[in-house]
C-alpha positions in Angstrom: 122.0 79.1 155.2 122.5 78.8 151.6 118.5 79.3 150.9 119.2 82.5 152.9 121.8 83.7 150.5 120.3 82.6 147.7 116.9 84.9 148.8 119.1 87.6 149.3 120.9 87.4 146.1 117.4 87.5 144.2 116.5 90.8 146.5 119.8 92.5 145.7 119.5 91.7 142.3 115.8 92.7 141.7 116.5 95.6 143.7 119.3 96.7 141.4 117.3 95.6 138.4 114.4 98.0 139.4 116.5 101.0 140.2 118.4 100.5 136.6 115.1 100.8 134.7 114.2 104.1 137.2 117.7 105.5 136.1 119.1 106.3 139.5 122.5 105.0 138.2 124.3 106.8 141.3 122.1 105.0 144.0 122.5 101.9 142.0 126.5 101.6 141.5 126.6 101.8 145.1 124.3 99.2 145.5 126.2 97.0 143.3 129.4 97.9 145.3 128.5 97.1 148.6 126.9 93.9 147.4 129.8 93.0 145.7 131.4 93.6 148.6 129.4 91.5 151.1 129.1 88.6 148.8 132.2 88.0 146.6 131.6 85.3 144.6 132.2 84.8 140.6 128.3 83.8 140.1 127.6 87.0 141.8 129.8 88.9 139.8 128.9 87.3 136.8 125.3 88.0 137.3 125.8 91.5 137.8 127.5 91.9 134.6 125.6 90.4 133.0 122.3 92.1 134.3 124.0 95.5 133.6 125.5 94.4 130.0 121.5 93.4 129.3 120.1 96.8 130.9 122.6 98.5 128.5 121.8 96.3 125.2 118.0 96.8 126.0 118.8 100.8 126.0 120.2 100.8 123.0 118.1 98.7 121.5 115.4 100.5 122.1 116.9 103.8 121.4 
């Protein structure tokens, strides 16, 4: 069970990853809320903000 979540976790998350850098922000923040709303836990949370606070930091840094 918990390898299960954790597989789907990495797939959600390199899912969202991939559609950040492709800049379908739309398609994406729903993404992030249903996922958020399956799975509701703070590592989950967490590692969403944190994957969006780096997507933003690398845009700016590269701008």
């Amino acid at each position: 069970m918990l390898s299960r979540i954790f597989d789907n976790e990495f797939y959600y998350l390199s899912l969202i990853y991939s559609l950040f850098l492709r800049k379908y922000n739309n398609i994406t923040k729903k993404i992030v809320n249903l996922y958020n709303k399956k799975l509701t836990t703070c590592k989950i949370h967490l590692k969403i903000e944190l994957l969006n606070f780096g997507i933003l930091f690398r845009k700016k840094k590269v701008r």
